[in-house]
FITORTOR-5890 format. One record per residue: y, x, z of N, C-alpha, C in turn. Coordinates in steps of 0.001 Angstrom, whole numbers, plus 500000, padded with zeros to 6 digits. Atoms other than C-alpha are relative to their C-alpha. Layout:
BEGIN
YXZYXZYXZ/...
***
This chain:
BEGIN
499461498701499614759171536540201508499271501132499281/500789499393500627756515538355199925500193500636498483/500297500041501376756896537564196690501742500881499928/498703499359499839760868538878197331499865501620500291/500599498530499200759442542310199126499410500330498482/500599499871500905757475542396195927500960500840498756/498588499870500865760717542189193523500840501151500346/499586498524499509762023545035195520499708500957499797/500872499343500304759604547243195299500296500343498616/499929499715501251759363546984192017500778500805499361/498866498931500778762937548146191009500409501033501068/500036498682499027762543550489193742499394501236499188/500643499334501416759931551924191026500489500461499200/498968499984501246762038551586188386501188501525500235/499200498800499384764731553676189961499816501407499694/500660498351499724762776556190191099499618500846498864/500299499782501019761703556636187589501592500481499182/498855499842500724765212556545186254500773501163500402/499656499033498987767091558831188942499192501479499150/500885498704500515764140561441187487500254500575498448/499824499724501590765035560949183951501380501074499181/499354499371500574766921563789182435501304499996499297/498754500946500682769218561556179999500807499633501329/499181500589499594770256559782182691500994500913501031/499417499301498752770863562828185577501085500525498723/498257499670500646773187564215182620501253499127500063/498920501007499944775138560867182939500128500079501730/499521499542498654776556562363186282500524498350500707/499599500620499351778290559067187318498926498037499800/501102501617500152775471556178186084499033500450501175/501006500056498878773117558564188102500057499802501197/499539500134498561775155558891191081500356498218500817/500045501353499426775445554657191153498534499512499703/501010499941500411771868554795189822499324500430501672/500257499363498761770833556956193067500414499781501321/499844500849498749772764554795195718499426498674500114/500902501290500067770942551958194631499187499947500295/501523499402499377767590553957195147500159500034501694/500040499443498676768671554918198527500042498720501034/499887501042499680769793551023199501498844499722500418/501496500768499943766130550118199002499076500926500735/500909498112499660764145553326200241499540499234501790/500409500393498735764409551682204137498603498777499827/500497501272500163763074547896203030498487500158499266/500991499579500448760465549460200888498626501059500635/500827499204498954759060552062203309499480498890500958/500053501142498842758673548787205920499142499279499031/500716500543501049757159547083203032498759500248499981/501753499444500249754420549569202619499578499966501083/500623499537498878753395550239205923499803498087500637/500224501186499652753240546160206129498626499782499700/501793499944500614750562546187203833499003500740500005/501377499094499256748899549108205163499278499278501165/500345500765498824748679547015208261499065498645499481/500858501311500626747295543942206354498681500365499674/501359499729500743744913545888204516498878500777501073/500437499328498479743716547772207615499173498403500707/500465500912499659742939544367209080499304499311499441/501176500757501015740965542726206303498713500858499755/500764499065499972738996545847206251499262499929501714/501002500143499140738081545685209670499262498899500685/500723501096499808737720541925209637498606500133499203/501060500220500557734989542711207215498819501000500866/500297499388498684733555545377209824499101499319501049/500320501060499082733256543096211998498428499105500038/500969500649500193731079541047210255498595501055499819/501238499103500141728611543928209302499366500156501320/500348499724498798728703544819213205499770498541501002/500973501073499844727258541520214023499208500270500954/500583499873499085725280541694217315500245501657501033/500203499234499282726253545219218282501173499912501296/498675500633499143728727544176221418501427500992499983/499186499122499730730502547538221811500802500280498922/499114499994501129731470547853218157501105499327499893/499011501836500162732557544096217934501369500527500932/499504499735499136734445545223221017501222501051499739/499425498626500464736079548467219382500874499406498744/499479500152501038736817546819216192501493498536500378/498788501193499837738626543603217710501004501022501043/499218499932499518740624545811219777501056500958499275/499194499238501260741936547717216465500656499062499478/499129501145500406742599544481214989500885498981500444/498529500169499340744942543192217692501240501081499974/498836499126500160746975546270217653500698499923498479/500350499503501092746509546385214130501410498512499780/499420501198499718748268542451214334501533500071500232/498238499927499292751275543282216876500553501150498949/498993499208501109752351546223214545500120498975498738/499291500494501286752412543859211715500614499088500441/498968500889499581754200541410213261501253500598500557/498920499739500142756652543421214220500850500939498839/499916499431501189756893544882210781500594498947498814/499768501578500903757517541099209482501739500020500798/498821500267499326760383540726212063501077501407499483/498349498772500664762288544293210750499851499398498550/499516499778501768761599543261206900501158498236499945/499062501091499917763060539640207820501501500374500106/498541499066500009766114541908208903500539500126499325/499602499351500644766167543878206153500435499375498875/499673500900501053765942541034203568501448499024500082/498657501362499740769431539158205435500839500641498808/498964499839500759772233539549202808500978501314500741/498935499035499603774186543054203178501607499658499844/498696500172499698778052542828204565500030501165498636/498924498758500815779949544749201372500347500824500191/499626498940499232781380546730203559499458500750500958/500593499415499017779192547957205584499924501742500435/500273498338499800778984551633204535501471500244499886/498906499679499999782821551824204545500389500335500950/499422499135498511785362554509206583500655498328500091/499131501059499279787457552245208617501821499957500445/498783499846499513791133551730209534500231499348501370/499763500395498993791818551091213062501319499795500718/498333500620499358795189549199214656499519499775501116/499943500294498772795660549155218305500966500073500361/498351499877500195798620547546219380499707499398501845/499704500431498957799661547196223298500110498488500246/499813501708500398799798543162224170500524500012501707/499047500111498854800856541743227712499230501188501074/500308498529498407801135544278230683501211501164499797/499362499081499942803941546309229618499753501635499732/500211498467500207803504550328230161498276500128500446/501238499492499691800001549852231775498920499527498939/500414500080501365798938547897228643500014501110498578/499798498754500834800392550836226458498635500882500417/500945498940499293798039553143228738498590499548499977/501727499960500488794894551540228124500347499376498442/499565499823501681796352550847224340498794501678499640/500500498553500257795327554771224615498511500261500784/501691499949499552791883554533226734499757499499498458/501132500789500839790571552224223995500520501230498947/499736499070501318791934554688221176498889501279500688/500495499066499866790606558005223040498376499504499853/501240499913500198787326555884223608499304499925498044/500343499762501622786879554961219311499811501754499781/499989498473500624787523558585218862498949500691500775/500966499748499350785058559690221274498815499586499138/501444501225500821782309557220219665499669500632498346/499922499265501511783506559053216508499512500871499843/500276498774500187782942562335217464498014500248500503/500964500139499909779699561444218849498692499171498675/500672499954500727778330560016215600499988501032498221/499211499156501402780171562783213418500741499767499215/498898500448500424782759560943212371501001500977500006/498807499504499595785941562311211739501176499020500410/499152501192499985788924560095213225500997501220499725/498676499374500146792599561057211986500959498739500143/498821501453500018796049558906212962500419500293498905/499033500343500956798101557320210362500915499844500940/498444500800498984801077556165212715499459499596501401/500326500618498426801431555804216269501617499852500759/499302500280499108804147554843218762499662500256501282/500756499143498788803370557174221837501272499580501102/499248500445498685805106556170225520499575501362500498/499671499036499872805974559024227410499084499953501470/501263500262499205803019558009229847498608500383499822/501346499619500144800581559070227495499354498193499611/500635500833500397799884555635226447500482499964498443/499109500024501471800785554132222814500336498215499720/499587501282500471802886550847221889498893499884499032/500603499841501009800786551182218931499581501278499287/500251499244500981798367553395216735499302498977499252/500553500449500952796726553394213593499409501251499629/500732498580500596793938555903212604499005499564499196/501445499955500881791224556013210050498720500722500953/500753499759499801787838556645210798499115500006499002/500883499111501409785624558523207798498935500312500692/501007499872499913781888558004208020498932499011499762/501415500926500238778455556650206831500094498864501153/500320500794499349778616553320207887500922499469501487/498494499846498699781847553541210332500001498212500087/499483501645499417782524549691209759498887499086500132/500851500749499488778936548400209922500083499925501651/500202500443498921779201549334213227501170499730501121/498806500035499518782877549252214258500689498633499804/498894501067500456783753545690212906499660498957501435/499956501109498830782761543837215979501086500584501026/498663499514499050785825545686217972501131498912499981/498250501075500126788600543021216282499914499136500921/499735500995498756789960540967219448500761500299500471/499227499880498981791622541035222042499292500849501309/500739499637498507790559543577225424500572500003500576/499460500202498326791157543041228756500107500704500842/500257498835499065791508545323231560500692499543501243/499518500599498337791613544311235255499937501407500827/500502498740498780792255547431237578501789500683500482/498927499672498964794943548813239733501109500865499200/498988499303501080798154550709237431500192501152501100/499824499015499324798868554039238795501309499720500270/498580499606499601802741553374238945499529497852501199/500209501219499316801497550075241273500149500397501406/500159499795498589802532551070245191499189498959500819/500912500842499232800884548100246591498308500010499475/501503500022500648797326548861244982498963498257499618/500259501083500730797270545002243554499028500421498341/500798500253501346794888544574240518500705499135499392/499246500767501147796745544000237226499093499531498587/500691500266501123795517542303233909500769500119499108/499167499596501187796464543750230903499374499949498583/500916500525501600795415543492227057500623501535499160/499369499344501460795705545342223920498841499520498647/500376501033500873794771543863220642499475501363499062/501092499079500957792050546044218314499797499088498404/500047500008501221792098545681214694499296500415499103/500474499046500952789125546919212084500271499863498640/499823500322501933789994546894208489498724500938499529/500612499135500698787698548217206277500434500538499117/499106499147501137788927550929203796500079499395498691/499658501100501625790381549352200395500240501147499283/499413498719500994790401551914197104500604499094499595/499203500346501084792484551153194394499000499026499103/500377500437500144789966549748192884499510498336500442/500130501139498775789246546703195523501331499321500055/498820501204499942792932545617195623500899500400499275/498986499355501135795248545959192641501354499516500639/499148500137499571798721546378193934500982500307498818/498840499419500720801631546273191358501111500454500958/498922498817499313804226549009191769501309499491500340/498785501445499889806980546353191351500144499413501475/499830500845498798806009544618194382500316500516501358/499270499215498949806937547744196831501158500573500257/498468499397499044810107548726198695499319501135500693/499987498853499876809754552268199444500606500709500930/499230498964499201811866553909202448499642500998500380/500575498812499600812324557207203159500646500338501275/499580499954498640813332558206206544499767501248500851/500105499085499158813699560877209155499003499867501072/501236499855498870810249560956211697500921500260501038/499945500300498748810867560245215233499220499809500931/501762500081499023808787560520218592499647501085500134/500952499008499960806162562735219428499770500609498906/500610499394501110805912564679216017500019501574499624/499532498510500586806847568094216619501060500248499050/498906499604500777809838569852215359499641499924498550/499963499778501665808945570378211518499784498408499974/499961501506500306808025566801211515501325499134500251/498484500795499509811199565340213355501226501058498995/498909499507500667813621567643211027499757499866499003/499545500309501847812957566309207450499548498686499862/500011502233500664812903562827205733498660500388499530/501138499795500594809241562982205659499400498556500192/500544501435499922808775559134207013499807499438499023/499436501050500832808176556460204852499303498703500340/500385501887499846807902552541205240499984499287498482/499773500227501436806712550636202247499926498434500780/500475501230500273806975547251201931499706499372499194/500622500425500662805034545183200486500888498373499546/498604501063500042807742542142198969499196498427499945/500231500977499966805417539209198040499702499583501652/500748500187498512803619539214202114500561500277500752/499310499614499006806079540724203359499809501029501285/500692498936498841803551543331205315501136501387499780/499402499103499820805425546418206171499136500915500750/500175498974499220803761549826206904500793501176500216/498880498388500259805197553193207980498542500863500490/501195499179499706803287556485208426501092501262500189/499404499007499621805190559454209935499673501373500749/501295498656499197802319561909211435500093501222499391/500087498363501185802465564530208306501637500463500087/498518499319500004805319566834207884499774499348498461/499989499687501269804216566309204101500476498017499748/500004501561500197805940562820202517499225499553499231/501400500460500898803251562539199751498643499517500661/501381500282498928800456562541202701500454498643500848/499076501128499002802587559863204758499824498957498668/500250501322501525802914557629201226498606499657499903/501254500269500329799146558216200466499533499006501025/500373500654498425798467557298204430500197498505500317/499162501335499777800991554158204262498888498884498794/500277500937501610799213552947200703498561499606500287/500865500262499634795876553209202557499623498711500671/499932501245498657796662550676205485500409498815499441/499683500785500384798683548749203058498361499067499303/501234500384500506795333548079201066499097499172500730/500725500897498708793238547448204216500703498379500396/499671500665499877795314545181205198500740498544499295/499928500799501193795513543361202034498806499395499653/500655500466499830792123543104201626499586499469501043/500202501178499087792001541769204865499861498530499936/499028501701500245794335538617204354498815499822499020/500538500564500943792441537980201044498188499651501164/501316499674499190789010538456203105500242499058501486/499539501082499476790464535894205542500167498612499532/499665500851500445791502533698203519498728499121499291/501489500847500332788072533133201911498763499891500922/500938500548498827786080532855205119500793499028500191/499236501347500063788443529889205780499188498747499271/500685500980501130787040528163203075498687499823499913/501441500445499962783622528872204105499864500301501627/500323500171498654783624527381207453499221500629500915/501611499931499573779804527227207969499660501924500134/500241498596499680779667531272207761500590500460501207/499043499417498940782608531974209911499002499523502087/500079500261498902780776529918212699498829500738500242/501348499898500014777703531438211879499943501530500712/499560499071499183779421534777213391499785500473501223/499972500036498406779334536669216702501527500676499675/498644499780500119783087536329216859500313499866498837/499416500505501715785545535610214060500264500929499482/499569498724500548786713538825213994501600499798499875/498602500166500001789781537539214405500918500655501156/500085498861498782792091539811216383500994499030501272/499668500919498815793544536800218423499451499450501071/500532500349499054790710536105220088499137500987500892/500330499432498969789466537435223648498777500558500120/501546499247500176786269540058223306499374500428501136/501025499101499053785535541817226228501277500508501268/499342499555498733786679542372229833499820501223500762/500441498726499482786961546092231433500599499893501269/499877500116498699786875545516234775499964501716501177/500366498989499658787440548717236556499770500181501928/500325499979498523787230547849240656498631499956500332/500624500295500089784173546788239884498824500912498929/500840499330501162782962549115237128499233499345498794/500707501017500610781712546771234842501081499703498681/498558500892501092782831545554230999498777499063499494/501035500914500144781257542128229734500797499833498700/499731500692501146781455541016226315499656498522499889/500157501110499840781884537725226424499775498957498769/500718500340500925780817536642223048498828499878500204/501249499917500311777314537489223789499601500100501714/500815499502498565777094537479227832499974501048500582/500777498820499258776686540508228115500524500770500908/499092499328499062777656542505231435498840501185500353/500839498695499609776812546299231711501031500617501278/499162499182498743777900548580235146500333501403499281/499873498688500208778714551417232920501497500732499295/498626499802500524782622551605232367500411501011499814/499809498626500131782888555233232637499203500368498696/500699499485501378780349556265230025500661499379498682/499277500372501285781713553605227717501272501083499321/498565499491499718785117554818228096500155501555499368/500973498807500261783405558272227057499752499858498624/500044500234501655782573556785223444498735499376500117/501227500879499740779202555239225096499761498710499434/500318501116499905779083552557222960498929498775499238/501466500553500465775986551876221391499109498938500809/501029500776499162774283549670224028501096498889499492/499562501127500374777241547111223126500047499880498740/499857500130500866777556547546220030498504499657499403/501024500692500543773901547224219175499389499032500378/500125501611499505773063543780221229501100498627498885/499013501237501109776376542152218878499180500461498804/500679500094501137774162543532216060498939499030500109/501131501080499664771008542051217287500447498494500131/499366501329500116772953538724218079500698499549498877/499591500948501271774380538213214880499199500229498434/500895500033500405771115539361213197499163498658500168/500607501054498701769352536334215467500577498706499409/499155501234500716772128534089214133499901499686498593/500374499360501481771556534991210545498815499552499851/501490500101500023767781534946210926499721498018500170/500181501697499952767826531054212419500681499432499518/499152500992501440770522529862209226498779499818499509/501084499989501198767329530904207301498825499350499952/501506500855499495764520528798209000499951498706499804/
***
């Protein structure tokens, strides 16, 4: 591990040297992939040093030690520097073990988010729209911006279906454990007998695809243009500003009808199409590598069952990882850092014991 921490470092050096160099800051776009490379390393390297401050700190006062040879209180002073001195480096070993696991690709990518109603009817639609208001919440609380691409709104205030982006540092490192299925056990307001119903809606993360990432020939889309319908406000519902593309080999079909503008609706549609292109492909080769997929917390697959929001009870458990918190309101709020960082830690944990 060392000798790896070492290798880091090094072109951490390098960098830093380069980034500074004049020639290169004139080459505006070598420096600017030059200078995210620096910044990659900047965490692993700071953890690095302060490892070996800790090491060297301890060999220094193991030698201490020996000088202070009969005086008790020293001995006494110095071994209780060099246990502390110990637990900080050991837990300085356990973050660089972290830091050294293999980075997800996507990690610093905005996100595209699908949430589509599943069984329950209108009260499924209606927490369709809890789980949307909570993402957007979660958004606005880490400065995110969320915006919809397409939605299908019920006149309840729930939604058959949306689809919104989410733009920000790192949006899908921490948003990709959402894909599943959620649950929701709690009483429907249009329910006269106050029975507890179970209802679903199915969560989707894509990570954002440029043009670059998935080459789409122009050939292979069907194009419609169409009159907006729904919730869109008059200027939106009075011009052919919809459009549905399809995609002919996969047969995926998006639409996007939110903008009055049809160029913003196309751009919007060509976005999701992407995501959801690199998806499939990004599916298709975890398939083939079993041993990773299991090595997962969750497949990420959006068929299978994530997390139960129990509301008689107050309580949502993620059942991937055990975990049951009493705090359904706050979540619900955009609170969701306490779950979301335990599925980090657990599939850090999982990661960490492939490597042993």
């Amino acid at each position: 591990m060392i000798e790896k921490l070492e290798a880091v470092e090094q072109k951490y050096i390098e960098l830093t040297k380069k980034i500074a160099d004049p020639e290169v800051i004139a080459k505006q776009e070598e420096w600017r992939k030059l200078a995210k490379e620096h910044a990659s390393l900047e965490e692993i390297v700071n953890c690095f040093r302060e490892y070996k401050k800790a090491t060297k700190q301890i060999e220094e006062n193991n030698e201490l030690l020996k000088e202070a040879s009969g005086d008790d209180e020293m001995e006494e002073l110095i071994k209780s520097d060099i246990e502390s001195l110990e637990e900080k480096r050991k837990k300085l070993e356990e973050e660089l073990k972290i830091l050294l696991l293999p980075k997800d690709p996507n990690d610093e990518k905005n996100v595209i988010v699908e949430i589509r109603a599943g069984t329950g009817g209108e009260e499924a639609a209606l927490f369709a729209g809890d789980l949307f208001r909570m993402y957007n919440r979660y958004a606005e609380k880490r400065g995110w911006k969320a915006e919809i691409i397409d939605s299908n709104p019920t006149e309840l205030g729930g939604f058959k279906e949306v689809v919104f982006e989410i733009n920000g540092n790192g949006a899908y490192s921490r948003l990709k454990y959402e894909s599943g299925v959620h649950r929701v056990q709690r009483v429907p307001t249009t329910e006269a007998g106050g029975r507890i119903h179970t209802s679903a809606a199915t969560v989707a993360v894509l990570p954002e695809a440029q043009e670059i990432d998935i080459d789409i020939n122009p050939n292979d889309l069907r194009i419609d243009i169409f009159r907006a319908s729904g919730h869109g406000g008059q200027g939106v519902n009075t011009t052919d500003s919809a459009v549905r593309i399809t995609h002919i080999p996969t047969g995926m079909v998006v639409t996007c009808q939110d903008e009055r503008s049809q160029l913003k609706n196309k751009e919007k549609a060509m976005k999701v199409l992407r995501a959801r292109l690199m998806e499939k492909a990004q599916m298709e080769q975890n398939q083939k590598i079993a041993q990773d997929r299991r090595s997962q917390v969750g497949s990420g697959d959006r068929s299978e069952r994530i997390r139960t929001y129990n509301f008689p009870q107050g309580r949502i458990t993620d059942h991937r990882i055990g975990l049951t918190i009493h705090q359904l309101t706050s979540v619900l709020e955009g609170e969701l850092d306490e779950i979301i960082d335990a599925l980090i830690a657990e599939d850090q944990a999982k990661k960490l014991a492939q490597l042993e």
